[in-house]
BATI-800502 format. One record per residue (C-alpha): z, y, x; chain. Coordinates in Angstrom, 2 decimals, decimal comma. Layout:
REM BATI-800502
<node up="Z" north="Y" east="X" ch="A"/>
...
This chain:
REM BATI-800502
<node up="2,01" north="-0,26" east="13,58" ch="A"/>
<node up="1,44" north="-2,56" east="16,56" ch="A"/>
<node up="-1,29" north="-2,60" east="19,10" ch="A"/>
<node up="-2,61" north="-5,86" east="20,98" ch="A"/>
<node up="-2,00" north="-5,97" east="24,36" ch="A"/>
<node up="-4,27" north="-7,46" east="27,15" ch="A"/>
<node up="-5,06" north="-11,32" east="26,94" ch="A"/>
<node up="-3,50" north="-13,19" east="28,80" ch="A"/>
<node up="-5,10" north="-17,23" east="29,42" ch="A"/>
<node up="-2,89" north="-19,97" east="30,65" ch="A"/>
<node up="-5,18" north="-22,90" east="31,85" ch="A"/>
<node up="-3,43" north="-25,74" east="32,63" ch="A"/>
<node up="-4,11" north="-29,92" east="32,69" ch="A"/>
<node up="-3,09" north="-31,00" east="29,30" ch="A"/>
<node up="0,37" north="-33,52" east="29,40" ch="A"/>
<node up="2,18" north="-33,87" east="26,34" ch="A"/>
<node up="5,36" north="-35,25" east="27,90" ch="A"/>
<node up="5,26" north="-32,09" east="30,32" ch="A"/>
<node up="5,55" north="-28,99" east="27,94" ch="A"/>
<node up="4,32" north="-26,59" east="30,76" ch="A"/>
<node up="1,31" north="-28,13" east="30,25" ch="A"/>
<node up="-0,45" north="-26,23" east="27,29" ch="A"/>
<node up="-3,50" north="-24,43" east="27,44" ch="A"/>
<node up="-2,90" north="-21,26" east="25,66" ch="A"/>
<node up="-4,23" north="-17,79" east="25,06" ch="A"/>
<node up="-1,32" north="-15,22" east="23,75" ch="A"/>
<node up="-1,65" north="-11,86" east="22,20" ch="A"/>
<node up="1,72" north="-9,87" east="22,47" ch="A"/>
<node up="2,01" north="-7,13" east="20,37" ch="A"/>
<node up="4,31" north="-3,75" east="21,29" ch="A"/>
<node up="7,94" north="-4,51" east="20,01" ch="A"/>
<node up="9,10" north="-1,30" east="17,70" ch="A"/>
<node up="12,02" north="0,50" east="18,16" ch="A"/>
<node up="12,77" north="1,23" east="14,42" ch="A"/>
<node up="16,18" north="-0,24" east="13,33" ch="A"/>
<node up="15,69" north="-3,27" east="11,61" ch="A"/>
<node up="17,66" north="-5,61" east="9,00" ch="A"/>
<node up="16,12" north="-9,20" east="9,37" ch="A"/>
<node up="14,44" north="-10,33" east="12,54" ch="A"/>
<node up="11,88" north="-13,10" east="11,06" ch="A"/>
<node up="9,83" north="-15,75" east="13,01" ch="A"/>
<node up="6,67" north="-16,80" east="11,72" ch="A"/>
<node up="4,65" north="-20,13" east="12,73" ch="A"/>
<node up="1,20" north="-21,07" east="11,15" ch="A"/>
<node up="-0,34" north="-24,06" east="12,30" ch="A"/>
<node up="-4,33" north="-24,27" east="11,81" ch="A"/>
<node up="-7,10" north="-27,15" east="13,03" ch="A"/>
<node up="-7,79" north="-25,45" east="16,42" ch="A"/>
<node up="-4,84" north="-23,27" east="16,86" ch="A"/>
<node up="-1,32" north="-22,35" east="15,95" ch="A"/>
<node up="-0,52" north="-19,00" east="15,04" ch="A"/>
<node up="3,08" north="-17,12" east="15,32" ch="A"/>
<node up="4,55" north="-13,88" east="14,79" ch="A"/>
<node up="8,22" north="-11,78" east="14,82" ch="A"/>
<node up="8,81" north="-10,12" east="12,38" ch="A"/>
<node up="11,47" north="-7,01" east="11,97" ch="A"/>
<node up="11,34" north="-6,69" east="8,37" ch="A"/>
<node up="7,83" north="-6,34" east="7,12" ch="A"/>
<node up="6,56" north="-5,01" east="10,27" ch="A"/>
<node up="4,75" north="-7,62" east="13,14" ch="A"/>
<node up="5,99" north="-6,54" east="16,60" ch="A"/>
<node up="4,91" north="-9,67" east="18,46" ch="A"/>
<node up="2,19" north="-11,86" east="17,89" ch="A"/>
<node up="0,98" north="-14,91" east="20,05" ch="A"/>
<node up="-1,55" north="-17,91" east="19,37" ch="A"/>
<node up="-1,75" north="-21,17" east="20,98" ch="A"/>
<node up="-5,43" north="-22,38" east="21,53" ch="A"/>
<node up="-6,13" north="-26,35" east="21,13" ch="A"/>
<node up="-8,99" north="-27,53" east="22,57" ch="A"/>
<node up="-11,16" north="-30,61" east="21,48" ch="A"/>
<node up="-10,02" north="-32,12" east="25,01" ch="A"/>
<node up="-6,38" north="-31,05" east="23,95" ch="A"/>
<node up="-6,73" north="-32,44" east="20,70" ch="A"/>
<node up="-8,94" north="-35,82" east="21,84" ch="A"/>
<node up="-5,82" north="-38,55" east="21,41" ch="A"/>
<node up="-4,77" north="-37,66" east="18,34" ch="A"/>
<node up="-5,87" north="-40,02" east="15,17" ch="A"/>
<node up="-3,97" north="-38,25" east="12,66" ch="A"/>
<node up="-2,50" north="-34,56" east="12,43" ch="A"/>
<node up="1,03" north="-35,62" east="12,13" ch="A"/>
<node up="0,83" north="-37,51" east="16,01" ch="A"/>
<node up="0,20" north="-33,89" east="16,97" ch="A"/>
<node up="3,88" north="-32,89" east="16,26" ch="A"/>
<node up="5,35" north="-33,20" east="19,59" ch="A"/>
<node up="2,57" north="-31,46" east="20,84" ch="A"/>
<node up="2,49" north="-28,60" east="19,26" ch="A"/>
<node up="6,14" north="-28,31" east="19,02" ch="A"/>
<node up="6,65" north="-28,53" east="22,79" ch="A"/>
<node up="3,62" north="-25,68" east="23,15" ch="A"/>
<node up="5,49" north="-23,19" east="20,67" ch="A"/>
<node up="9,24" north="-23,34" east="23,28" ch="A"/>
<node up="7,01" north="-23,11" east="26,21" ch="A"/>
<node up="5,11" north="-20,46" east="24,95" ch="A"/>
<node up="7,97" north="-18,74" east="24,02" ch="A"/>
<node up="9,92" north="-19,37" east="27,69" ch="A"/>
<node up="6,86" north="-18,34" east="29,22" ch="A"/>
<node up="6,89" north="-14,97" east="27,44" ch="A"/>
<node up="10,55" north="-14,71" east="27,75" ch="A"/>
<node up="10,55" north="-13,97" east="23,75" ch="A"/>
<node up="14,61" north="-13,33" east="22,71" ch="A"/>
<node up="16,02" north="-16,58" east="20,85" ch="A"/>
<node up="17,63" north="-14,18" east="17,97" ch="A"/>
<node up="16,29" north="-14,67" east="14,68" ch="A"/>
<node up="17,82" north="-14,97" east="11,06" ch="A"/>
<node up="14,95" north="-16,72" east="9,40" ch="A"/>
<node up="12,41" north="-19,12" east="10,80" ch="A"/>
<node up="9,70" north="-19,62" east="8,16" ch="A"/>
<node up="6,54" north="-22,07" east="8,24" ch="A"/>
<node up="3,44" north="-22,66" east="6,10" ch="A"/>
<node up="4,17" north="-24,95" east="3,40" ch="A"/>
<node up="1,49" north="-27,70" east="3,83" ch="A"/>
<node up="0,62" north="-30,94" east="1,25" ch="A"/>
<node up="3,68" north="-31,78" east="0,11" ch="A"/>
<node up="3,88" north="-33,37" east="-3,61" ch="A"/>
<node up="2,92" north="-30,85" east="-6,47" ch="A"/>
<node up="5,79" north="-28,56" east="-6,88" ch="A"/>
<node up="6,76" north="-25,15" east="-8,33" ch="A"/>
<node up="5,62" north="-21,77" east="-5,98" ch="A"/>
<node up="8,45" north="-20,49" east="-4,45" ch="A"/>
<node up="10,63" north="-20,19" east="-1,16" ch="A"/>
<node up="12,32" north="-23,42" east="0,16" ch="A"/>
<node up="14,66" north="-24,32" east="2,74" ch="A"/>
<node up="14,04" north="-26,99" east="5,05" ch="A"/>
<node up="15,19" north="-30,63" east="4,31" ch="A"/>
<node up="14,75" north="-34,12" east="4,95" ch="A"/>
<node up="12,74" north="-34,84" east="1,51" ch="A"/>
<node up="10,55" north="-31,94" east="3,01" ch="A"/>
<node up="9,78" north="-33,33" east="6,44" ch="A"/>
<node up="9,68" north="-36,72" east="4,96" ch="A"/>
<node up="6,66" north="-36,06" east="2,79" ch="A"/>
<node up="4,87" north="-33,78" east="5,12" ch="A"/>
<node up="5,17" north="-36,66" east="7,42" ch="A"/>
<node up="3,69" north="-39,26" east="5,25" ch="A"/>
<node up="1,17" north="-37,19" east="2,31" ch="A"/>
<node up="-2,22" north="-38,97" east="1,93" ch="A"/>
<node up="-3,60" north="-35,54" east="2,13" ch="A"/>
<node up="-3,30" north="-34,92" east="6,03" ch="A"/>
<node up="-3,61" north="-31,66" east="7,82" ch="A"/>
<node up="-2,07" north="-29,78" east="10,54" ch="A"/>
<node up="-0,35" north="-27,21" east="8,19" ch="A"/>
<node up="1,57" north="-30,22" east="7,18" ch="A"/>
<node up="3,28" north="-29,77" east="10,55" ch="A"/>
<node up="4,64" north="-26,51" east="9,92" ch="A"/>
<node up="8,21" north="-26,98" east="7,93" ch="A"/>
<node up="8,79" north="-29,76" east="11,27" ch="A"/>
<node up="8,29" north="-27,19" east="13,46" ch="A"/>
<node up="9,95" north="-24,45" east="11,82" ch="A"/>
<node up="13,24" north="-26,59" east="11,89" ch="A"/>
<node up="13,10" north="-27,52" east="15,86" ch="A"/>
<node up="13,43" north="-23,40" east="16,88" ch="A"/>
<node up="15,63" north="-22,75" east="13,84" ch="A"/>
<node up="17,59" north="-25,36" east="15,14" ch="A"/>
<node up="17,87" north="-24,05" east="18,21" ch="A"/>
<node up="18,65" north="-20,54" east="17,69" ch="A"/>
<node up="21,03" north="-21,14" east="14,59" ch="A"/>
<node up="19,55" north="-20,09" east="11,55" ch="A"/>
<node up="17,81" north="-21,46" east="8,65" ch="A"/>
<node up="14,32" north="-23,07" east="8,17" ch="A"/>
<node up="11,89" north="-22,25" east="5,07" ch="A"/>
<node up="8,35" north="-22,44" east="3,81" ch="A"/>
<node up="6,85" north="-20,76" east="1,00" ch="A"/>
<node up="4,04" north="-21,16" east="-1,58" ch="A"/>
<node up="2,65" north="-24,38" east="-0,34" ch="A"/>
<node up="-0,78" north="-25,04" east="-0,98" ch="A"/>
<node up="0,10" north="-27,56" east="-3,67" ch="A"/>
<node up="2,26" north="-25,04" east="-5,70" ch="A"/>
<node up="2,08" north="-26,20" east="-9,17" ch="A"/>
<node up="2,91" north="-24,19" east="-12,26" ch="A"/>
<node up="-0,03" north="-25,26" east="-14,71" ch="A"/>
<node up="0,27" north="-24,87" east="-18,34" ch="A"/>
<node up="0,22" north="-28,53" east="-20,13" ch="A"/>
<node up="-3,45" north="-27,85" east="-21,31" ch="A"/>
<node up="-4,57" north="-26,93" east="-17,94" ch="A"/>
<node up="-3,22" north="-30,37" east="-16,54" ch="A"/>
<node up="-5,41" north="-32,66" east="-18,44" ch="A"/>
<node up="-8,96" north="-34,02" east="-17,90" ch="A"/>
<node up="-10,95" north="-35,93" east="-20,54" ch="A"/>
<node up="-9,99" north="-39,44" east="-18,43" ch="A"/>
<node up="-6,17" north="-40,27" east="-18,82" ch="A"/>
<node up="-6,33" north="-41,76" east="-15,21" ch="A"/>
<node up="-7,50" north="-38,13" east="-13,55" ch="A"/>
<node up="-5,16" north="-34,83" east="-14,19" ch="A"/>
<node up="-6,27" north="-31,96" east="-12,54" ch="A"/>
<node up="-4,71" north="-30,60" east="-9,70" ch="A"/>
<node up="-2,80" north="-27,23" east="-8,37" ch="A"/>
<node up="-4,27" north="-27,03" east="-4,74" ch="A"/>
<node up="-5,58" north="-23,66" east="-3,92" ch="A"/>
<node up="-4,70" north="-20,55" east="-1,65" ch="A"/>
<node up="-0,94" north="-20,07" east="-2,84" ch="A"/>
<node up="0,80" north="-18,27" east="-0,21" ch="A"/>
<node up="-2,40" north="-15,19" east="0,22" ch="A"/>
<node up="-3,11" north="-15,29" east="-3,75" ch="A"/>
<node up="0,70" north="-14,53" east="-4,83" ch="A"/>
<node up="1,46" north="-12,10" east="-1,44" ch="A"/>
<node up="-1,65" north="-9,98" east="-2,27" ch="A"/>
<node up="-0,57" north="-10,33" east="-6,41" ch="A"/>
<node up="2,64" north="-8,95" east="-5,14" ch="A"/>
<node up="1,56" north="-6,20" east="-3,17" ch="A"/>
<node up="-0,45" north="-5,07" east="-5,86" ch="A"/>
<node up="2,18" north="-4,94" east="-8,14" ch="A"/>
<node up="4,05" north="-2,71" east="-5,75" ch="A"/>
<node up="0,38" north="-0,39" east="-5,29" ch="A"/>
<node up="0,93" north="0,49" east="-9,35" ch="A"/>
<node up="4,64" north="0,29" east="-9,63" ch="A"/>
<node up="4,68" north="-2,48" east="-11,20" ch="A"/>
<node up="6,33" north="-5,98" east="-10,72" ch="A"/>
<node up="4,58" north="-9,23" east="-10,02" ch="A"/>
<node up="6,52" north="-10,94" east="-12,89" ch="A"/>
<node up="5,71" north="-8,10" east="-15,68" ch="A"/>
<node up="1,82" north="-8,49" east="-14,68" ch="A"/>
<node up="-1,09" north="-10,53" east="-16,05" ch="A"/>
<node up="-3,79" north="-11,04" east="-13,05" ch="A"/>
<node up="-6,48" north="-12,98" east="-12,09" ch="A"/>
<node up="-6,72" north="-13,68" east="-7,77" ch="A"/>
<node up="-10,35" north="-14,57" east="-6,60" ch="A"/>
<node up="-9,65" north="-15,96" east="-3,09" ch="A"/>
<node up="-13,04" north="-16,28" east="-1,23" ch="A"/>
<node up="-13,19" north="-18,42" east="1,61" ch="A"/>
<node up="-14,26" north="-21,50" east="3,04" ch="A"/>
<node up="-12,91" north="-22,42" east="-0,58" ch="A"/>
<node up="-12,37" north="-20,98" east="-2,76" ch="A"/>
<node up="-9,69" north="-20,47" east="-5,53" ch="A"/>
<node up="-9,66" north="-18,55" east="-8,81" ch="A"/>
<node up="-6,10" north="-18,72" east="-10,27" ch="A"/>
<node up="-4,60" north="-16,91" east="-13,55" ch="A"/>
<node up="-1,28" north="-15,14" east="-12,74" ch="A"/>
<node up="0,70" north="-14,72" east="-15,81" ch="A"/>
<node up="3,83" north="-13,31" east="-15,38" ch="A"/>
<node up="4,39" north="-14,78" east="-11,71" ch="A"/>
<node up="3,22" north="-17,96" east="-12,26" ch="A"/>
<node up="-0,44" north="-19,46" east="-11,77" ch="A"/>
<node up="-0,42" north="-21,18" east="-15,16" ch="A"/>
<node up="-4,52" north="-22,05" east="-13,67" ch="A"/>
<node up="-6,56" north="-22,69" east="-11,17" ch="A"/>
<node up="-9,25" north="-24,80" east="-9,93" ch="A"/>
<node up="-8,66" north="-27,51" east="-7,37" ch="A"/>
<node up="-10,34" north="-25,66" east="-4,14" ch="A"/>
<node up="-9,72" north="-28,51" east="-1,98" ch="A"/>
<node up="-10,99" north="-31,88" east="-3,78" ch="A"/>
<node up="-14,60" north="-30,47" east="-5,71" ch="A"/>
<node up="-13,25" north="-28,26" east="-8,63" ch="A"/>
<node up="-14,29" north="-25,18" east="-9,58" ch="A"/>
<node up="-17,17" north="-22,80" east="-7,89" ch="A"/>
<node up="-18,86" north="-23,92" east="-5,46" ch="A"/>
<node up="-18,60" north="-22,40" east="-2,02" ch="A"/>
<node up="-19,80" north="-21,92" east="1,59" ch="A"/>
<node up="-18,88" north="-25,42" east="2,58" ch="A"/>
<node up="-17,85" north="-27,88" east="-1,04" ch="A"/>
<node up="-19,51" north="-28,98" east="-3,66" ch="A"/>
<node up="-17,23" north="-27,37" east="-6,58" ch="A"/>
<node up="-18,06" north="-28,98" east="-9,90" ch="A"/>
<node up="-20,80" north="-30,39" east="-9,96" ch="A"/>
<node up="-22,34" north="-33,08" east="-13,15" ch="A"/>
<node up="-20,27" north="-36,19" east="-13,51" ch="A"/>
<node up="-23,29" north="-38,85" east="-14,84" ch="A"/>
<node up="-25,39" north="-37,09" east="-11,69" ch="A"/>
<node up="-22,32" north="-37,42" east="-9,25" ch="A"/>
<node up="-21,90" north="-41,16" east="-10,38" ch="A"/>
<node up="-25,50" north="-42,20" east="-9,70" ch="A"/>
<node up="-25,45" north="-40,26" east="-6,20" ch="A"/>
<node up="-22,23" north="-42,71" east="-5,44" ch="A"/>
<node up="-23,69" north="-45,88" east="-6,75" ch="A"/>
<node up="-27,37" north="-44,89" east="-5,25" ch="A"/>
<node up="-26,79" north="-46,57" east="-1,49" ch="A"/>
<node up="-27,79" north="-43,80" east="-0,34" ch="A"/>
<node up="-24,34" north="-42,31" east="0,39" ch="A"/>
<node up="-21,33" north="-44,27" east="1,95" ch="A"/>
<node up="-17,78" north="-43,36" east="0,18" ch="A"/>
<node up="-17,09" north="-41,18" east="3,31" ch="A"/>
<node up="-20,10" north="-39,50" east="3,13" ch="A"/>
<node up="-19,58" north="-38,37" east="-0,36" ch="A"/>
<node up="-16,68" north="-37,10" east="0,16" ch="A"/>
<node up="-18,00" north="-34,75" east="2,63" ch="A"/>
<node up="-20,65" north="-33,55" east="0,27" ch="A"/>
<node up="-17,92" north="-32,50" east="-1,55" ch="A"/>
<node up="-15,48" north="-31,03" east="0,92" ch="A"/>
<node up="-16,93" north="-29,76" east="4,56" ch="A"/>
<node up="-21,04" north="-29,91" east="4,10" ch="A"/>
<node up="-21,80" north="-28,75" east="0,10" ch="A"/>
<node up="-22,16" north="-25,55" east="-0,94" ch="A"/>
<node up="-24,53" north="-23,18" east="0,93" ch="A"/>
<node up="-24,07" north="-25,72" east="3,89" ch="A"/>
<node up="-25,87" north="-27,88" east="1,93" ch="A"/>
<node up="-28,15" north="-25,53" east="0,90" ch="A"/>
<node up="-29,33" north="-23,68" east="3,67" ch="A"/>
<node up="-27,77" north="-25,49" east="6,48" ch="A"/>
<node up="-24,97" north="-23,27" east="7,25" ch="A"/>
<node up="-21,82" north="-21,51" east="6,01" ch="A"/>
<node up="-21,57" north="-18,25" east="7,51" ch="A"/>
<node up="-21,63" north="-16,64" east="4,97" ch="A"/>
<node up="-22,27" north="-12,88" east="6,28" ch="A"/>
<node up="-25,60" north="-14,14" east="7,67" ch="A"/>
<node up="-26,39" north="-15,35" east="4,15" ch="A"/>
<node up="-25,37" north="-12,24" east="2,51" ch="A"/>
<node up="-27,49" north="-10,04" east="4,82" ch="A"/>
<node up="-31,21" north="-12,42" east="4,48" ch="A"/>
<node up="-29,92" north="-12,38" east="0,71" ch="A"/>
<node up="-29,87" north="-8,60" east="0,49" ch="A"/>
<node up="-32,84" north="-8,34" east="2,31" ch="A"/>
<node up="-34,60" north="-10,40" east="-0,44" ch="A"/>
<node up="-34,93" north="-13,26" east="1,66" ch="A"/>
<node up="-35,35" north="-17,19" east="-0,12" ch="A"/>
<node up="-34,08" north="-19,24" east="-0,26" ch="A"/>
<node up="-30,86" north="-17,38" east="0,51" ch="A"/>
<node up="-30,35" north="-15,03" east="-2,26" ch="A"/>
<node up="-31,00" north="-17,33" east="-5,01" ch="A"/>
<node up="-28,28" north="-19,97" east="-3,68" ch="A"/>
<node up="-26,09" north="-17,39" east="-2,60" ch="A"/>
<node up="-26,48" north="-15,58" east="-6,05" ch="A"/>
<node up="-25,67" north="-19,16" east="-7,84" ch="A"/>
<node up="-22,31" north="-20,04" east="-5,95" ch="A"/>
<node up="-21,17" north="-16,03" east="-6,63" ch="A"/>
<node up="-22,32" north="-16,31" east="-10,66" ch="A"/>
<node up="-19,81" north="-19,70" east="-10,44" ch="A"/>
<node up="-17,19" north="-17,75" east="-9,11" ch="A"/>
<node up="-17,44" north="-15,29" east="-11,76" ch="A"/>
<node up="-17,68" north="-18,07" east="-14,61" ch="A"/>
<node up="-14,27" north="-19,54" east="-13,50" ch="A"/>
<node up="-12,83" north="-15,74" east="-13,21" ch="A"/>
<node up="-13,78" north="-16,08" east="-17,16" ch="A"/>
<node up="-12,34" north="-19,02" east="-17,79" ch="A"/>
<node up="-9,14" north="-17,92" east="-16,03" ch="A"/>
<node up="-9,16" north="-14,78" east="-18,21" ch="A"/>
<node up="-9,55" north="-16,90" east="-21,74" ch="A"/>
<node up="-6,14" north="-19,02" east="-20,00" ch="A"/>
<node up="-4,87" north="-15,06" east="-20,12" ch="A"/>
<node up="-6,26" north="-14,68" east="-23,81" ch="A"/>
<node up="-7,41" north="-11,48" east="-22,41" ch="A"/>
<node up="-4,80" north="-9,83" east="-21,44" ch="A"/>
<node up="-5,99" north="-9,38" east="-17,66" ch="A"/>
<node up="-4,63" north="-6,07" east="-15,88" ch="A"/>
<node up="-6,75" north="-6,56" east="-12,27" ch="A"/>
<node up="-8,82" north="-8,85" east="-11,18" ch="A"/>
<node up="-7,69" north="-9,08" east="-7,53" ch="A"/>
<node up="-10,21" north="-10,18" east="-5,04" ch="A"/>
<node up="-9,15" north="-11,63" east="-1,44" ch="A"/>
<node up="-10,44" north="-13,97" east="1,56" ch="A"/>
<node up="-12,75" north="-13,57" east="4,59" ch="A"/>
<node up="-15,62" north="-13,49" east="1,83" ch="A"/>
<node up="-14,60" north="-10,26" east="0,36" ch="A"/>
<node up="-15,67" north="-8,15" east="2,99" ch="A"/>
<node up="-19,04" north="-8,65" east="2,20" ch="A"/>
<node up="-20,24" north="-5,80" east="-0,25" ch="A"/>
<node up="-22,95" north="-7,85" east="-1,45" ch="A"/>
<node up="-20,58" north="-10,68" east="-2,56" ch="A"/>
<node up="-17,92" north="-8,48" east="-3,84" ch="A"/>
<node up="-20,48" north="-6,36" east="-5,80" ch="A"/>
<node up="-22,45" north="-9,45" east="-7,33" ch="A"/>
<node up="-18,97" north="-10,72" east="-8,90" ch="A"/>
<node up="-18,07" north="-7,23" east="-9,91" ch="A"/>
<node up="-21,58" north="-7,40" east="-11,91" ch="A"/>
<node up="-20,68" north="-10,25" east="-13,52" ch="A"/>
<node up="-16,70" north="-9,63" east="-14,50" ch="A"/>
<node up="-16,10" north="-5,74" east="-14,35" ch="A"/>
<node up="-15,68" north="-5,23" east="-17,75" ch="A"/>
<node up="-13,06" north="-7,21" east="-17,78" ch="A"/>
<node up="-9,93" north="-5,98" east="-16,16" ch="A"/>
<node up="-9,98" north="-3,00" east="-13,34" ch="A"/>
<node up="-11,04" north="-4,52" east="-9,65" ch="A"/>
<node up="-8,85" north="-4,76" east="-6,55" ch="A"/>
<node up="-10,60" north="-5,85" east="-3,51" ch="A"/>
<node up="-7,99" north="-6,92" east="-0,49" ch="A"/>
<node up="-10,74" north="-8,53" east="1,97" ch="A"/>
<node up="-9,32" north="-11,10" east="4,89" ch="A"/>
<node up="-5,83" north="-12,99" east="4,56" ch="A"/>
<node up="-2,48" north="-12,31" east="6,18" ch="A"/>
<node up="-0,62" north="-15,49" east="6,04" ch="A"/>
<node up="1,96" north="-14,40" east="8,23" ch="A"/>
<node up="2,65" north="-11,69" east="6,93" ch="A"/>
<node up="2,92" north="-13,55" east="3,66" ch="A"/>
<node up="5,67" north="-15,97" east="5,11" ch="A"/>
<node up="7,44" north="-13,26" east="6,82" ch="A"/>
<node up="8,01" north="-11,43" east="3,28" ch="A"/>
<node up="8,70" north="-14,58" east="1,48" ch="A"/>
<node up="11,55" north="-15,12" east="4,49" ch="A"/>
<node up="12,97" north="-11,36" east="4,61" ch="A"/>
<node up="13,33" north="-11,78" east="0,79" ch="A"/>
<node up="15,09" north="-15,23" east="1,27" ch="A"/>
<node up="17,38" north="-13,72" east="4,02" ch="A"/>
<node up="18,23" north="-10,39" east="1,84" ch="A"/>
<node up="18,66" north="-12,16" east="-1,42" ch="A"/>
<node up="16,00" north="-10,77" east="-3,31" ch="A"/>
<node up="14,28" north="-14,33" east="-3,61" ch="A"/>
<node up="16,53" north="-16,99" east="-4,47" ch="A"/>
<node up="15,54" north="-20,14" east="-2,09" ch="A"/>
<node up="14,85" north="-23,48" east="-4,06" ch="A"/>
<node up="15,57" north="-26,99" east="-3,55" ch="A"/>
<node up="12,42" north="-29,21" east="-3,34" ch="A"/>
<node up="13,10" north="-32,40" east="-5,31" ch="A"/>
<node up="10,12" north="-33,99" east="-6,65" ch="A"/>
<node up="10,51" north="-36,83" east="-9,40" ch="A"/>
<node up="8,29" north="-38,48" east="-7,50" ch="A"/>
């Protein structure tokens, strides 16, 4: 309903004690003129940039990004030093763009916090506290921080949604064959359940009555079993579980894994880049972009279509073993990501799992879009905010 208006590119000496100085680049959408019940901010913070949005309702009417460049970015050690940064670029951005300080919701992506159920939550100090310190570190972990310092400012409440570690596995899909290693809930949360949702609402249906399976294809790449509104399943997609993908390992043999580690060949740090950031078709064939792949694949081209053919048959044998967690009972097989604009791709998995459940294809995410339904619903009470409270 909005259209993007002409760039606009703010170059300026990087100073983190002076918030003028941000490099940015902002894209400011038409605001609507439709009445409106809940006026939503949205803030999504990625490696390279940060991404917000208001919201009026469901509809975007302003959008702007802040670029970070590697000489922005140089001093930092750790995401989490990058706080003060990034926070002081969102209010300048926002005085520079003279955006109005009147919102009822301000609503972040979730980031790493400790495994917990998929949901809506307000703001609090446990919250900020483990963003702060989690062992898993990355920017998004920034996000519920942020979220607080305008909410603060304007007056109204802070949330996140469907953090990345939402956890609602089913006992048997906890539990590896070594007591010291349970598997893990860390996958796409926040697209996965938003596109579940919206096609619940496509059939007239509701997310909770529905059994689906949500192939998220990406970078990573996720294949979770939606039962009833809750991902009782779902491979790891961050720590080499699962498929493999344009850029991590997946699964791969344990005894084979074990000898790589112990071969001297490898340092520790090196492995673990094998299996997150350069396996997969990086590995492979040297590079992730997938699209390329996918076109030299079509075209018949090797080695490309045989590795690209492999990771797509793993994605399909996890949408099977996600649909045995469903004991059949599968009504769509929804599939989502950057990935599923490819035809190829989407039509090699269909190959494999059609005749299984009817096939939804929603190509690309919309994260904020995501968080700005999960915060309209929060606001108007038809999704009950939850307290996070880990045991641990």
């Amino acid at each position: 309903m909005t259209t993007e208006a002409t760039t606009t590119k703010i170059d300026i000496t990087r100073d983190v004690t002076k918030p003028e100085n941000i490099s940015s680049k902002i894209f400011d959408a038409a605001y609507s003129n439709e009445p409106y019940s809940c006026r939503v901010f949205v803030i999504n913070p990625g490696s390279t940039s940060t991404k917000f949005a208001i919201y009026h309702d469901n509809n975007i009417v302003w959008r702007g990004i802040v670029h970070h460049t590697a000489e922005d970015l140089k001093d930092f050690h750790h995401p989490i030093e990058q706080l003060a940064y990034r926070t002081a670029a969102m209010h300048q951005m926002l005085r520079m763009f003279d955006v109005e300080m009147r919102f009822d919701a301000v609503i972040a992506r979730g980031g790493l916090l400790h495994p917990t159920p998929a949901g809506v939550y307000e703001v609090n100090e446990r919250i900020k506290h483990d963003l702060n310190t989690a062992k898993m570190e990355h920017v998004c972990n920034l996000g519920a921080s942020m979220a607080e310092s305008l909410a603060d400012a304007v007056g109204c409440k802070a949330y996140i949604a469907d953090p990345e570690v939402a956890d609602d596995l089913i006992p048997e899909a906890r539990l590896s064959g070594i007591p010291e290693i349970d598997r893990k809930s860390i996958f796409h949360a926040l697209n996965s359940r938003a596109v579940a949702r919206r096609y619940a609402k496509s059939v007239n249906r509701k997310y909770e009555d529905l059994n689906l399976i949500v192939v998220h294809l990406g970078g990573g790449i996720s294949v979770g079993a939606h039962r009833k509104g809750k991902v009782i399943d779902v491979n790891n997609a961050l720590n080499g579980d699962g498929p493999f993908t344009p850029e991590r390992a997946g699964t791969v043999p344990a005894h084979q894994l074990v000898e790589l580690c112990f071969s001297g060949k490898y340092t520790e740090a090196e492995i673990k880049k094998l299996l997150c950031g350069r396996g997969g078709l990086m590995a492979h064939l040297g590079t992730n972009n997938t699209a390329e792949i996918a076109a030299r694949a079509e075209a018949g081209e090797e080695p490309y279509k045989s590795v690209l053919d492999a990771m797509l048959y793993s994605v399909a044998k996890e949408v099977g073993s996600r649909f045995v967690a469903l004991k059949g009972k599968c009504d769509a097989i929804i599939i989502t990501g950057g990935i599923a604009h490819n035809e190829y791709c989407v039509d090699k998995i269909r190959d494999w799992v059609g005749y299984m459940a009817p096939i939804y294809v929603r190509p690309g995410e919309d994260e904020l879009g995501a968080l700005a339904e999960n915060a309209v619903g929060a606001v108007t009470g038809t999704i009950i905010p939850q307290e996070y409270n880990p045991a641990d």
